[in-house]
ZADREN-366462 format. One record per residue: x, y, z of N, C-alpha, C, CB in turn. Coordinates in steps of 0.1 Angstrom, whole numbers, plus 2048, in hexadecimal, padded with zeros to 3 digits. Glycine has a CB too. Layout:
<pts>
> X;Y;Z;X;Y;Z;X;Y;Z;X;Y;Z
...
</pts>
This chain:
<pts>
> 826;853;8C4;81C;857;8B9;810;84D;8BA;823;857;8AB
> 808;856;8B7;7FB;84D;8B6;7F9;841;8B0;7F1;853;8B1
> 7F5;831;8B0;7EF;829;8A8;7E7;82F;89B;7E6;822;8B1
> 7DD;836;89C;7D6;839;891;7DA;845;889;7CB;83A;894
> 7E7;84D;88D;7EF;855;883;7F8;84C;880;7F5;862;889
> 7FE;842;885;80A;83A;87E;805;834;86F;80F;82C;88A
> 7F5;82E;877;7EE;821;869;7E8;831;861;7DB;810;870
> 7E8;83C;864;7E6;843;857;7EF;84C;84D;7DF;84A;85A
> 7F9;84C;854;808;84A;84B;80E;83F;846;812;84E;852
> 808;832;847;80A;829;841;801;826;835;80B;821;84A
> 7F9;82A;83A;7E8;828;82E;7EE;833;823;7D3;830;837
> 7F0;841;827;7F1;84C;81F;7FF;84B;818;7EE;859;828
> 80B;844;817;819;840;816;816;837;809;81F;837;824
> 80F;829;80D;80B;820;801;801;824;7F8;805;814;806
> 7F7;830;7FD;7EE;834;7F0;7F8;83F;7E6;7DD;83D;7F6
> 7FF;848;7F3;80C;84E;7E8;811;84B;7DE;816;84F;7EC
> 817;83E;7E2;81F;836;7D9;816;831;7CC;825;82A;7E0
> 80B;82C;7CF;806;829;7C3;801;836;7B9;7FB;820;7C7
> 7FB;841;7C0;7F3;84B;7BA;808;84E;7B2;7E7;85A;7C9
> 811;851;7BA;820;852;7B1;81C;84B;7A8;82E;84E;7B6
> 81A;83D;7A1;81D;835;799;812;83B;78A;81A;825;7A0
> 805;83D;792;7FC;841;786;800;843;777;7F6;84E;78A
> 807;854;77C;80A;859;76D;813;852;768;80D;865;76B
> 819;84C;76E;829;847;763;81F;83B;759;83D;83A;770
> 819;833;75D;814;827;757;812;828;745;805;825;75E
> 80B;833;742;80D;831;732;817;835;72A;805;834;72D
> 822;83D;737;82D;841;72C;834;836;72E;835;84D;72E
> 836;82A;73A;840;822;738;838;816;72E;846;81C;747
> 829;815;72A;822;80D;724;826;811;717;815;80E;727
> 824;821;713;82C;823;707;836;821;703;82D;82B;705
> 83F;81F;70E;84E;81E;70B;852;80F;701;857;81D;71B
> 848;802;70D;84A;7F6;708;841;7F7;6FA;845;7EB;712
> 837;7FF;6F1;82F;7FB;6E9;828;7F2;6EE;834;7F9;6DF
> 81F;7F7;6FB;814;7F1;6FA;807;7F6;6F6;813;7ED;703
> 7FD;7F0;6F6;7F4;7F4;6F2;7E6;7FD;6FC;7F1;7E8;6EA
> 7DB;802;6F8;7D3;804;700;7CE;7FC;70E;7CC;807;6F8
> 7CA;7F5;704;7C5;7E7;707;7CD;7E1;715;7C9;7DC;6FA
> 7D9;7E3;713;7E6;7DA;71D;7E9;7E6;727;7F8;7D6;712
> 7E9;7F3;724;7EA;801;72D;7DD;7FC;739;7E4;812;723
> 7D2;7FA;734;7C6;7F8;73D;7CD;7E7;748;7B5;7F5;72E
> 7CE;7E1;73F;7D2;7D3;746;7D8;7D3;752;7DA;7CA;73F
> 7E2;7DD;750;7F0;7E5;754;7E8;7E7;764;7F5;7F6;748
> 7E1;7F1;761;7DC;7F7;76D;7D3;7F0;775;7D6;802;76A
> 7C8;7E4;769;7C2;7D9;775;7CB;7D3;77E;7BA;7CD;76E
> 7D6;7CD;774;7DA;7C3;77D;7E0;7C3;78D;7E2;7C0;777
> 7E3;7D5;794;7E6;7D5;7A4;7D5;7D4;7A3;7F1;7E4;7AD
> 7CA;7DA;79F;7BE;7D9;7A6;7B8;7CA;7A5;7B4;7E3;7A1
> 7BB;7C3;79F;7B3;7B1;7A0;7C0;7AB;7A8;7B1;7A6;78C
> 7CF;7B0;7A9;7D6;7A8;7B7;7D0;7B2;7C3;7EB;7A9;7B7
> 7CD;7BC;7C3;7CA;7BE;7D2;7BA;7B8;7D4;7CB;7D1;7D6
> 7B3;7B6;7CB;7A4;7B1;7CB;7A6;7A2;7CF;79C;7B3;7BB
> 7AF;79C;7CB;7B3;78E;7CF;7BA;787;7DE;7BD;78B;7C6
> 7C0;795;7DF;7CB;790;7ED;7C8;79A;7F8;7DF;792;7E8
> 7BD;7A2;7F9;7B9;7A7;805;7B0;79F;80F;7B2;7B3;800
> 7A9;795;807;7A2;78C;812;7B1;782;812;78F;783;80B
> 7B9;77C;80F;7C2;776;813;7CB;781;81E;7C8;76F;808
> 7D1;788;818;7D6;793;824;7CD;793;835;7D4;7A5;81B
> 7C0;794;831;7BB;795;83B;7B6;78D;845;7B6;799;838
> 7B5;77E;83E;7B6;76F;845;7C1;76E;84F;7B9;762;839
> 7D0;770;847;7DD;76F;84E;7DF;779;85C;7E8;772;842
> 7DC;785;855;7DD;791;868;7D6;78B;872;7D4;7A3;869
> 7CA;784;869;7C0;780;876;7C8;773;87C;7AD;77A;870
> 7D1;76C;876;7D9;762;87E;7E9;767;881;7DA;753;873
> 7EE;76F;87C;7FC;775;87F;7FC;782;883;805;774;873
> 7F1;788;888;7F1;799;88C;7F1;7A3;880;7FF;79D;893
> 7EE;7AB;882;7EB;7B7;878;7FA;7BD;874;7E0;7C5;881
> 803;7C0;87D;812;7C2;87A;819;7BC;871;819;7C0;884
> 81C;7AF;872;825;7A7;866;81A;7AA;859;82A;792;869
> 810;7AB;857;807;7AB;84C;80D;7B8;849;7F7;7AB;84F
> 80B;7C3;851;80C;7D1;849;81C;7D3;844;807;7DE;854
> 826;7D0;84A;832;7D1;84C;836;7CB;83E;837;7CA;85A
> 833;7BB;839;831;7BA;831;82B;7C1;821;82F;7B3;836
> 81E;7C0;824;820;7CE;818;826;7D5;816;81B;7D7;817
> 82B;7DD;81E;832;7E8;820;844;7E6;816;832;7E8;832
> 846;7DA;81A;852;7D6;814;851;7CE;808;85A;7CF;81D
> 843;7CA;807;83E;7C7;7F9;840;7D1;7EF;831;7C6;7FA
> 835;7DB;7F0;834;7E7;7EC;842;7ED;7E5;82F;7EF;7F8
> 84E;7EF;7F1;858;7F5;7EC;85D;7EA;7E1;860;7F9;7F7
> 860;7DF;7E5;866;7D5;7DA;861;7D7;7C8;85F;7C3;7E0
> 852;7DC;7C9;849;7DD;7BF;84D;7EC;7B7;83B;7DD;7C5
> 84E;7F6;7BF;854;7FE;7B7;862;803;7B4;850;807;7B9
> 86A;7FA;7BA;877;7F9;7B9;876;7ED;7A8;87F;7F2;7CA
> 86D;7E4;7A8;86F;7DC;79A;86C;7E4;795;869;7D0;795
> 861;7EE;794;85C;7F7;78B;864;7FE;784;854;7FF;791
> 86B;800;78B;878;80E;789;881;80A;783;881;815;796
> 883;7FF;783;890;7F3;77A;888;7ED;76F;897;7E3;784
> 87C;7EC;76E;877;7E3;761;87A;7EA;753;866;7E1;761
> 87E;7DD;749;882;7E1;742;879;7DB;734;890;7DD;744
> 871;7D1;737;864;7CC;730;859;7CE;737;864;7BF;72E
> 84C;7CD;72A;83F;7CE;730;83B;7C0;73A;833;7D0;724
> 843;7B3;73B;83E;7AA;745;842;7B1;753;843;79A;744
> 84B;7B7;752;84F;7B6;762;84B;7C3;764;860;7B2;767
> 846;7CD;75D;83A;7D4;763;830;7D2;767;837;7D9;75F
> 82D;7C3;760;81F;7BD;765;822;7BC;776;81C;7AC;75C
> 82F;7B4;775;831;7AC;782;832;7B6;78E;83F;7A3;781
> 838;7BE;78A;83A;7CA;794;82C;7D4;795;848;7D3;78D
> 821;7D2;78F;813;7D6;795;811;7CC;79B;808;7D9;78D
> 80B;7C6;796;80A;7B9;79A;80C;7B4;7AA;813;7B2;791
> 81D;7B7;7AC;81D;7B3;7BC;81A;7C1;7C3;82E;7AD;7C2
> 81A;7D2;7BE;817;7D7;7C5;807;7D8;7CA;81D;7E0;7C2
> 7FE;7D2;7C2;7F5;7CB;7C1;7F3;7C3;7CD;7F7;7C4;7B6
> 7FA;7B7;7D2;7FA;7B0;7DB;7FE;7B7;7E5;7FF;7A7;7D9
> 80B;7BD;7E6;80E;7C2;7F1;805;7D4;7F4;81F;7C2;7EF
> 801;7D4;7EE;7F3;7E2;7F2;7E4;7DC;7F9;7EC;7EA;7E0
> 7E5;7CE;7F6;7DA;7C6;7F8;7D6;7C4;80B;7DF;7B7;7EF
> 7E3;7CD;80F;7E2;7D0;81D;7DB;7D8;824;7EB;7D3;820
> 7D1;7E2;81D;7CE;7EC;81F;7C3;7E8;82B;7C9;7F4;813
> 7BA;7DE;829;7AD;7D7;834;7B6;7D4;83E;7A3;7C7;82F
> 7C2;7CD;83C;7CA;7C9;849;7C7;7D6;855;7DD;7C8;844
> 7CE;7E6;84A;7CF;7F2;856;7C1;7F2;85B;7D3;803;84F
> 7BB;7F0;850;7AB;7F7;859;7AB;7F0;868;798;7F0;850
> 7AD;7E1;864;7A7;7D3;86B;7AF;7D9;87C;7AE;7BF;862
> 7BC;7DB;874;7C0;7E5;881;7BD;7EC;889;7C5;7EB;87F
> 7B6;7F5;883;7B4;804;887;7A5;7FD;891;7B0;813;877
> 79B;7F3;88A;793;7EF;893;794;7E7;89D;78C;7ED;88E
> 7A5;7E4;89C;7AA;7DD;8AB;7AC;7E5;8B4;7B6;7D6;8AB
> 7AD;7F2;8B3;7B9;7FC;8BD;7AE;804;8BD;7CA;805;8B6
> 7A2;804;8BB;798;811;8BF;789;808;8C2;796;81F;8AF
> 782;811;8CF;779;812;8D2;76C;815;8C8;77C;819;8DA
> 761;80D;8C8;75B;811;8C2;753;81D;8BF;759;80B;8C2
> 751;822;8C9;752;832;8C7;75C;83E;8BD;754;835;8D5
> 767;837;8C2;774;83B;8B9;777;839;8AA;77E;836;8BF
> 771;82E;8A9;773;827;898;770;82D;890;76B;81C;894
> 762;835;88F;765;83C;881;76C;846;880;75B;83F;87B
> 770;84A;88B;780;855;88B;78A;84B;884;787;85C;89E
> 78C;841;885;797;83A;884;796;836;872;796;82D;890
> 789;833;870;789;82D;862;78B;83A;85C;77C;825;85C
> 782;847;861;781;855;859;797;856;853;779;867;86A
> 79C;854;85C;7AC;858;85A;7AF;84F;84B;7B9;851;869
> 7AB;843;84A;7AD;837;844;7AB;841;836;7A1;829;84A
> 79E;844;834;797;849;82A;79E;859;826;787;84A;82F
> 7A1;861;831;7AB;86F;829;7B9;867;826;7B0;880;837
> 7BC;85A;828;7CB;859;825;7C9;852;817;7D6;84F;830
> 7BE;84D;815;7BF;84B;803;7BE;857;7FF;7B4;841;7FA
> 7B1;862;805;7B3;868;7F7;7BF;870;7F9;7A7;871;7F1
> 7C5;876;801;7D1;87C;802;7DD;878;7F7;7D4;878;810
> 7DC;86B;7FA;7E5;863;7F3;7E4;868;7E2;7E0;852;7F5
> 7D7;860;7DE;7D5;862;7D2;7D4;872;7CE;7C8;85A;7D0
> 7D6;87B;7D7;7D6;88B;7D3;7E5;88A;7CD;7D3;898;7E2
> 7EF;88D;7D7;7F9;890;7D7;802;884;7D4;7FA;897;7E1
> 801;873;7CC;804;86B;7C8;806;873;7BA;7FB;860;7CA
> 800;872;7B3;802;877;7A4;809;884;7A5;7F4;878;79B
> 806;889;7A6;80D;896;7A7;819;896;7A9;809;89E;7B0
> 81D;88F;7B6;830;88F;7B5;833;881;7AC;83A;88C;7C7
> 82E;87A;7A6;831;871;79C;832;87C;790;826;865;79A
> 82C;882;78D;82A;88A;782;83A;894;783;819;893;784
> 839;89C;790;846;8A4;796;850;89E;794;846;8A8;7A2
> 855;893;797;85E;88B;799;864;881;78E;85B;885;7A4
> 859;882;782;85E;87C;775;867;885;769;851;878;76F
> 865;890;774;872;89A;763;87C;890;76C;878;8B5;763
> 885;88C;771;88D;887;776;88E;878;76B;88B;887;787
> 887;875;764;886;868;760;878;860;766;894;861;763
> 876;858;75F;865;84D;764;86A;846;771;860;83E;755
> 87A;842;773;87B;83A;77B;87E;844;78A;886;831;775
> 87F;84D;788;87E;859;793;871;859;7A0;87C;867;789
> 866;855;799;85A;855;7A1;85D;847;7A7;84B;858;799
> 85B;840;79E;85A;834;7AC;865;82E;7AF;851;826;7AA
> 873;832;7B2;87B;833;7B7;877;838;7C6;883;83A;7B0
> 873;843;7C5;870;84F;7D3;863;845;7D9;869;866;7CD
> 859;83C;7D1;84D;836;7D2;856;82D;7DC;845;82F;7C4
> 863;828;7DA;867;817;7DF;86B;81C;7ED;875;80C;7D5
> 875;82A;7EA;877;82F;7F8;86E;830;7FE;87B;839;7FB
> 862;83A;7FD;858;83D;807;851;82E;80F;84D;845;7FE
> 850;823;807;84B;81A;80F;858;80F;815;83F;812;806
> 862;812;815;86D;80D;819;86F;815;824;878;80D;810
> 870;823;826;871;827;833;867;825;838;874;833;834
> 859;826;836;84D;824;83E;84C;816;83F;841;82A;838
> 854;80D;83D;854;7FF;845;85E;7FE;84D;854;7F3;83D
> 866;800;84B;875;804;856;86E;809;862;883;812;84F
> 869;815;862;865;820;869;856;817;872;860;82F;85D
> 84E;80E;86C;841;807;873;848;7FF;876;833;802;86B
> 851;7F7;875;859;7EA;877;85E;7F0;885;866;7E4;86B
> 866;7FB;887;868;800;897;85C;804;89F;872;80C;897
> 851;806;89B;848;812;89F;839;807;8A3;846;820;88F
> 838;804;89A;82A;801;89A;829;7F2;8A8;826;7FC;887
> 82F;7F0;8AB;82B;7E6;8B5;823;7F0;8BF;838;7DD;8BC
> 825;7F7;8C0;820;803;8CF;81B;7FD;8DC;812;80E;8CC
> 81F;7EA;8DE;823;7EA;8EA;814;7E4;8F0;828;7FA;8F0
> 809;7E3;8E4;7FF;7D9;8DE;803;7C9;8DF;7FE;7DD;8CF
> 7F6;7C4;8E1;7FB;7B5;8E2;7F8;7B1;8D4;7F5;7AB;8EE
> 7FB;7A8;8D2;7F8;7A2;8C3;7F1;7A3;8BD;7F7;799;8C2
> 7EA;7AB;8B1;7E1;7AE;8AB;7DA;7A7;8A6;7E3;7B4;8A5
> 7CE;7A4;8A0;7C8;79C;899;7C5;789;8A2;7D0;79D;88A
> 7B7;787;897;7AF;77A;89C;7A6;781;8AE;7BE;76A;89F
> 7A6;775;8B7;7A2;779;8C2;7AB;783;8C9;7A0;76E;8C9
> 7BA;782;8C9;7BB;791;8D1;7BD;79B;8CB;7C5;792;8DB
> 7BB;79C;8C3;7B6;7AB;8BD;7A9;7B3;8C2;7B3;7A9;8AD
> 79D;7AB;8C0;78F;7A9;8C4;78D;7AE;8D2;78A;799;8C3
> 796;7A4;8DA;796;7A8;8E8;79B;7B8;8EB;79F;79E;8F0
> 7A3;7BB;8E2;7A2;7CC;8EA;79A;7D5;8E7;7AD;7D4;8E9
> 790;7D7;8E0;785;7DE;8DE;774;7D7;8E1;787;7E2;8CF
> 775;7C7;8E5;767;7C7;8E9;764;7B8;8DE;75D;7D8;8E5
> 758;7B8;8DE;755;7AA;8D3;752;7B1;8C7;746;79F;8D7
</pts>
């Protein structure tokens, strides 16, 4: 399978999961009695951890390869909606955005990727994938969060922890494709300066 279908089933997998999480947020916010105010907080807090830990995410691939970076998320991610699905207070809802937050904060990693493994001619084919796998994501994210919550709130990101649990299992066998080490100078070297 291709490099840039693998990193867009990975891209489109983690935006899933989150676009799943959307709708549940103010019914589990309601649940704890929280407030407006704390619903909103709720939702900054994965966007100010991924606003924080994407230039660090992206320091590290450039010294450890693009692979353990993404792989990581990936098993981030699941860890994150697996607490989701078990929280039983509004902190450890926090916590459980929060790291999916950090572990989503991988997303520049794929790009950084995608501009390791393609020609520059080829690149904006490569980013274009990047860009239908969010919104893809965010289409059909809510929607089976929404589908999947008559089952109970903890139903969606349950299926959220699987989806990025198999899609790290599944890149953890796959994604080397036989590439030399991704990121810093030999990354660089296979497409040019």
């Amino acid at each position: 399978m291709s490099p840039l279908v693998i990193i867009f089933f990975t891209v489109f997998i983690d935006l899933l999961g989150f676009g799943i999480i959307i709708p549940l947020l103010p019914f589990y916010a309601e649940h704890f009695g929280a407030s407006a105010l704390v619903v909103g907080l709720l939702s900054t807090s994965f966007s100010a951890a991924q606003f924080l830990f994407a230039p660090l995410w992206g320091r590290l691939s450039d010294k450890i390869g693009r692979r353990p970076v993404i792989l990581i998320g990936l098993l981030g991610s699941a860890l994150s909606y697996a607490l989701f699905a078990v929280a039983t207070s509004l902190p450890l809802l926090f916590v459980a955005r929060t790291l999916a937050g950090i572990a989503g904060a991988n997303i520049p990693t794929a790009q950084a990727f995608i501009a390791d493994i393609t020609t520059p001619d080829k690149r904006a084919k490569g980013m274009g994938l990047i860009g239908a796998a969010f919104g893809l994501g965010f289409i059909f994210g809510p929607a089976i969060g929404g589908f999947l919550s008559r089952w109970g709130y903890a139903a969606p990101a349950w299926f959220a922890a699987t989806l990025s649990l198999a899609n790290g299992v599944y890149d953890l066998t796959i994604l080397d494709l036989g590439l030399p080490q991704l990121g810093g100078m030999q990354g660089r070297r296979l497409t040019g300066p």
